[in-house]
C-alpha positions as semicolon CSV with decimal commas, in nm:
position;residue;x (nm);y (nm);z (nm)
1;X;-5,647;-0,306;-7,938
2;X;-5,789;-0,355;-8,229
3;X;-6,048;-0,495;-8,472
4;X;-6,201;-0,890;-8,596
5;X;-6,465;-0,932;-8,804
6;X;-6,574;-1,234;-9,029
7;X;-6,590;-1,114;-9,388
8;X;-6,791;-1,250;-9,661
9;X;-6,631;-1,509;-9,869
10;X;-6,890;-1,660;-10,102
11;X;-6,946;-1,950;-9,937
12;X;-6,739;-1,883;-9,671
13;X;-6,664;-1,671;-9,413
14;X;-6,291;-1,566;-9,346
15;X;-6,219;-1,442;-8,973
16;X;-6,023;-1,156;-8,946
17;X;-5,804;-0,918;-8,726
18;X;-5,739;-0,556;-8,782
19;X;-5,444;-0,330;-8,630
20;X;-5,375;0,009;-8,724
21;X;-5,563;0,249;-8,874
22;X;-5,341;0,442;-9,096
23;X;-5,112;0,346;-9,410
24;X;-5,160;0,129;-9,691
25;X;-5,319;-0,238;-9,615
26;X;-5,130;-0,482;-9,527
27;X;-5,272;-0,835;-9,516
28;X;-5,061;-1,102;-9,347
29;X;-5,097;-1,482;-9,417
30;X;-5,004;-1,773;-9,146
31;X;-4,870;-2,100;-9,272
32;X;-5,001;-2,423;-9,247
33;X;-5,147;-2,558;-8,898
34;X;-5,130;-2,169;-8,777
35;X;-5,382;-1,867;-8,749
36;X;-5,345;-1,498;-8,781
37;X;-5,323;-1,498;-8,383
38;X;-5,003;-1,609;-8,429
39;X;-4,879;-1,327;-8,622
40;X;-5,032;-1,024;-8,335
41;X;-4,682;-0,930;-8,202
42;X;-4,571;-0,873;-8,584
43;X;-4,858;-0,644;-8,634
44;X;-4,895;-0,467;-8,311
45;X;-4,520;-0,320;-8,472
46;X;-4,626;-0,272;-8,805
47;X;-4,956;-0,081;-8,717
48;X;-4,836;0,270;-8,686
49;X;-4,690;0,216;-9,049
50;X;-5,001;0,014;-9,187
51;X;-5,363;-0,090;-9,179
52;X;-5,315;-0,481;-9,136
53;X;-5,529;-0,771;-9,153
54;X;-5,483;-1,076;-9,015
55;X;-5,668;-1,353;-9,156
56;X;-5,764;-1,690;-9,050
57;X;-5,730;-1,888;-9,407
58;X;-5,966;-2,152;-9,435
59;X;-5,988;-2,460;-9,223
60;X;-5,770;-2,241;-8,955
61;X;-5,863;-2,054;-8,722
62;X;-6,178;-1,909;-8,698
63;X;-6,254;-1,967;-9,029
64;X;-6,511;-2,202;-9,204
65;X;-6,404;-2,551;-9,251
66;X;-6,397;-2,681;-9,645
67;X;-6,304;-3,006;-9,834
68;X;-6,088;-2,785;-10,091
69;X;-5,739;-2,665;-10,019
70;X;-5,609;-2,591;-10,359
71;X;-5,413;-2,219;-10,350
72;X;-5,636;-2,107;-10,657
73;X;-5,953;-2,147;-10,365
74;X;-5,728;-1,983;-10,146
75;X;-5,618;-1,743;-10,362
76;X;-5,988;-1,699;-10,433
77;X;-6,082;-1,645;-10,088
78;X;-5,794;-1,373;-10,109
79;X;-5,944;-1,202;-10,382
80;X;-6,287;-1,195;-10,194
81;X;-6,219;-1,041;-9,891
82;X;-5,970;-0,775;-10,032
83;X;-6,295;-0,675;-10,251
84;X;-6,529;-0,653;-9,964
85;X;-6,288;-0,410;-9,747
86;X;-6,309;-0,177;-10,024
87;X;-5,944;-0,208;-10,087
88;X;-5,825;-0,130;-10,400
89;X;-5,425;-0,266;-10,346
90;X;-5,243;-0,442;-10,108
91;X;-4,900;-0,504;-9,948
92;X;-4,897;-0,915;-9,851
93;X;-4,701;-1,104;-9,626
94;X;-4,715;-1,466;-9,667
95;X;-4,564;-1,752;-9,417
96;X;-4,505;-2,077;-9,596
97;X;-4,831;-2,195;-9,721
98;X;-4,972;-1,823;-9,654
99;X;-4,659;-1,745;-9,847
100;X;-4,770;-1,974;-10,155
101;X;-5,149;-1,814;-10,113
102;X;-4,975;-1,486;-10,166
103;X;-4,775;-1,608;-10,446
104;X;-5,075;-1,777;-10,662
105;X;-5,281;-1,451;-10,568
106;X;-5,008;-1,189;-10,700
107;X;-4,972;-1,411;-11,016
108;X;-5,320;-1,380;-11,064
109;X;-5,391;-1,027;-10,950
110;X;-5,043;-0,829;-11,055
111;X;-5,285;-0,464;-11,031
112;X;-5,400;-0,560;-10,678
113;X;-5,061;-0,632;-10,541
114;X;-4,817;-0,321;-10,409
115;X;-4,556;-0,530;-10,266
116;X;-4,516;-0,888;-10,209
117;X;-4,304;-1,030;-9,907
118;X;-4,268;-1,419;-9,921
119;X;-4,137;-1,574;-9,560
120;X;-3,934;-1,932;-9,557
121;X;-4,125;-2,076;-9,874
122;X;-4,029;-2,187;-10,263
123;X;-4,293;-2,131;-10,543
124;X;-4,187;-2,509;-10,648
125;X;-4,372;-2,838;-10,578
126;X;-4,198;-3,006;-10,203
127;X;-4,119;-3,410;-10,332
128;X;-4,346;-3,652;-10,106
129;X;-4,046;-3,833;-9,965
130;X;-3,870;-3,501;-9,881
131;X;-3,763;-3,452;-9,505
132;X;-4,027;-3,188;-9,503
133;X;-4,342;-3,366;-9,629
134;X;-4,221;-3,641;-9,384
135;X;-4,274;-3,395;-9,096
136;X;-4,650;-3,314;-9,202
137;X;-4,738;-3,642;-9,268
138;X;-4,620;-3,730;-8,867
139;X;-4,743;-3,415;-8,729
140;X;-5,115;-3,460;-8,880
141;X;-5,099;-3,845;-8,772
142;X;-4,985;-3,703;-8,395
143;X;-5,273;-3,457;-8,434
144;X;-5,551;-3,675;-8,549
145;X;-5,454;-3,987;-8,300
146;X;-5,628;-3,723;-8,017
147;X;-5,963;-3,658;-7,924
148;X;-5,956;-3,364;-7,780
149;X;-6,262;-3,403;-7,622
150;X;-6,166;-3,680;-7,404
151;X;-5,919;-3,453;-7,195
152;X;-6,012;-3,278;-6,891
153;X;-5,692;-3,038;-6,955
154;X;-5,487;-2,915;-7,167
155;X;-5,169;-3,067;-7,006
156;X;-5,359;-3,416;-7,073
157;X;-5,346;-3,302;-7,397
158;X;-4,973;-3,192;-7,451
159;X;-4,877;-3,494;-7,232
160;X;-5,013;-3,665;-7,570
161;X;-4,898;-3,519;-7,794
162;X;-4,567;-3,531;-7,708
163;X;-4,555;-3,882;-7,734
164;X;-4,521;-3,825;-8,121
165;X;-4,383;-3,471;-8,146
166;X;-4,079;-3,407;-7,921
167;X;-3,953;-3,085;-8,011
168;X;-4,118;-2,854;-7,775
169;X;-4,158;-2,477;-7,985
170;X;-4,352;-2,731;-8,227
171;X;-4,565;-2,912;-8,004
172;X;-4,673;-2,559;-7,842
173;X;-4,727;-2,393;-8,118
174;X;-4,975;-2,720;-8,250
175;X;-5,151;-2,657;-7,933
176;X;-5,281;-2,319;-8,004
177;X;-5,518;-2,491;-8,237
178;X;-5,674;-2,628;-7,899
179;X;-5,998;-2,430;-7,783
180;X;-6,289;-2,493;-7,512
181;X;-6,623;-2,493;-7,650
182;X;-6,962;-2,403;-7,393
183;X;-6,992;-2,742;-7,317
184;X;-6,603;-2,771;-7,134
185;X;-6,526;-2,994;-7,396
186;X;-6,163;-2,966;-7,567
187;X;-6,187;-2,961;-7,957
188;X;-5,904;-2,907;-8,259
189;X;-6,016;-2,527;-8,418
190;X;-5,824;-2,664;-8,764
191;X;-5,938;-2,902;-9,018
192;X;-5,731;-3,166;-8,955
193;X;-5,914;-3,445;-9,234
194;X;-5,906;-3,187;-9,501
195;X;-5,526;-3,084;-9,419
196;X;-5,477;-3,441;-9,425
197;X;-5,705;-3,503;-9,749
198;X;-5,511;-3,220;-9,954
199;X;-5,173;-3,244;-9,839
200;X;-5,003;-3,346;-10,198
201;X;-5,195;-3,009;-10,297
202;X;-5,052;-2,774;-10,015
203;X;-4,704;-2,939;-10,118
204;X;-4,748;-2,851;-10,478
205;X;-4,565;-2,564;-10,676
206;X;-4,759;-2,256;-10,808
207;X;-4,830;-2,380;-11,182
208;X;-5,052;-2,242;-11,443
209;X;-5,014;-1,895;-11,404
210;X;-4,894;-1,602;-11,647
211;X;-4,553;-1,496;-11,584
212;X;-4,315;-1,367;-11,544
213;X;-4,472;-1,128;-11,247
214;X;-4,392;-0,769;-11,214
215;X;-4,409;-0,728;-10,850
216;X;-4,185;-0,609;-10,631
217;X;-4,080;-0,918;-10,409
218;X;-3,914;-1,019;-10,101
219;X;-3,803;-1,385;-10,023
220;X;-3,707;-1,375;-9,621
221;X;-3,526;-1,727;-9,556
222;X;-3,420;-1,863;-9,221
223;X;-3,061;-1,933;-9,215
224;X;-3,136;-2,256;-9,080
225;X;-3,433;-2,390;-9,258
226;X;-3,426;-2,597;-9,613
227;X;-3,761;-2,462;-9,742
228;X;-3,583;-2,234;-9,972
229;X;-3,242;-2,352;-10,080
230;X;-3,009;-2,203;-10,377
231;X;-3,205;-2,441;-10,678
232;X;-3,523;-2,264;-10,584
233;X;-3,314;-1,924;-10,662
234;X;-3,386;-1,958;-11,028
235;X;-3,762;-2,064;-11,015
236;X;-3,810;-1,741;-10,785
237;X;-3,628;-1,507;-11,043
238;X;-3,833;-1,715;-11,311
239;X;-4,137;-1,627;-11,199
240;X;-4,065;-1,304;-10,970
241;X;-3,800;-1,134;-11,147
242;X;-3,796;-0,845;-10,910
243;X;-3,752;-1,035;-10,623
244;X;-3,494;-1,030;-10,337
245;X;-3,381;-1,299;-10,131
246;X;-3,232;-1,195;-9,785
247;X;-3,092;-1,471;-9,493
248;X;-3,241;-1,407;-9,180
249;X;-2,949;-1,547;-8,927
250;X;-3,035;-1,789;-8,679
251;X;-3,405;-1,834;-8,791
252;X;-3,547;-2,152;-8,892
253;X;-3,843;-2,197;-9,063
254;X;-4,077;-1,966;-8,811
255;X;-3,848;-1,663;-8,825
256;X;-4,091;-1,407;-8,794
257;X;-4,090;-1,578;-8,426
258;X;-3,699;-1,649;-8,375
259;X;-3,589;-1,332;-8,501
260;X;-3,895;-1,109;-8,511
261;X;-3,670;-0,753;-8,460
262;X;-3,485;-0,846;-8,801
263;X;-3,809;-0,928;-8,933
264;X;-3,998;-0,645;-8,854
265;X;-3,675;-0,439;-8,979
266;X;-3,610;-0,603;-9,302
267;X;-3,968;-0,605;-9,380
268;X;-4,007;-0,180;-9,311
269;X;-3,693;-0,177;-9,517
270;X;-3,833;-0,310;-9,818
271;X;-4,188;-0,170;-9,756
């Protein structure tokens, strides 16, 4: 059970998901390439604690499709949509580039921000030849070298893509981005030219904001991901200098889906 909605965003139109409907708000942000579908199990735990939100960030989801993807837009967006629920502060969760979205929107609003929990991401810029960037660059040239629409199944899709993306969890996970529109055609639900178009930006660091930030923070990292390793320690303290950093074992960089019990219990901990 539950709530969506699509909530006014200037411009745009964010698509959302509510559970719970008791406790302070608690808006959860998916990563790059994901949705806030991906985060229901998470909240369907945390919803007799909190009112939380899932939202589709732009050119996800249900959401709108734009040509910007800078995190001060998304931020923006952010900053919209927690004004028209009438919410006056939040607890955030924020996965990867959610988790830089929350990040650039904390620095910005400190007042509208109760507690901040970051999951598997560094406020600093990723290089472009780093092992990481590598991976996006391959995974959006996998996604964009289908036309969805020339499938008759989803298999015929996945047998595809995995031509290009062999690990399995990944290649899955991609596919929930697949939907059937009235006409029984197959069609991607992200933007895959503007992730492709602005992915220096999603790579870059959170820069020109005031700091340091008073805000109670959490850094989750997977014990077996490199997205946060110990030189990002100092930039974190730099810029949060309330923040913890905790090891979830035996995660990698989707550990609110490897580990989720230590997730959901580290994350009531500190909330």
């Amino acid at each position: 059970q539950g709530t969506s909605s699509m909530a006014d965003i200037g411009s745009l139109e964010l698509f959302f998901r509510k559970k719970g409907e008791s406790g302070e708000p608690l808006i959860i942000l998916h990563g790059l390439y994901g949705s806030g579908d991906n985060w229901i199990s998470i909240a369907n735990e945390l919803k007799d604690y909190f009112q939380v939100y899932l939202i589709d960030q732009r050119n996800h989801g249900r959401s709108p499709h734009a040509d910007d993807m800078s995190y001060e837009s998304m931020a923006e967006d952010l900053h919209e949509f927690i004004k028209s629920q009438n919410l006056e502060s939040v607890n955030i969760i924020g996965h990867s580039m959610g988790g830089k979205t929350a990040m650039w929107f904390t620095a910005a609003h400190p007042d509208k921000v109760k507690k901040l929990i970051v999951a598997d991401i560094a406020p600093g810029k990723y290089d472009t030849t780093s092992p990481n960037v590598k991976t996006h660059k391959k995974i959006i040239a996998a996604l964009k070298s289908i036309d969805p629409s020339e499938a008759k199944t989803r298999k015929e899709i996945e047998t595809q893509l995995s031509r290009y993306i062999d690990n399995v969890q990944l290649r899955m996970f991609l596919l929930k981005n697949i939907e059937r529109k009235e006409d029984g055609c197959y069609r991607w639900k992200i933007n895959i030219d503007s992730i492709e178009k602005n992915i220096i930006n999603i790579m870059s660091g959170i820069t020109g904001i005031d700091i340091p930030v008073h805000v109670p923070a959490l850094f989750l990292k997977g014990e077996l991901s490199d997205y946060i390793t110990d030189k990002d320690i100092p930039l974190i303290k730099e810029i949060f200098p309330d923040a913890k950093l905790v090891t979830i074992p035996g995660a990698g960089h989707w550990l609110h889906a490897q580990q989720p019990k230590i997730f959901i219990q580290k994350t009531l901990e500190f909330l």
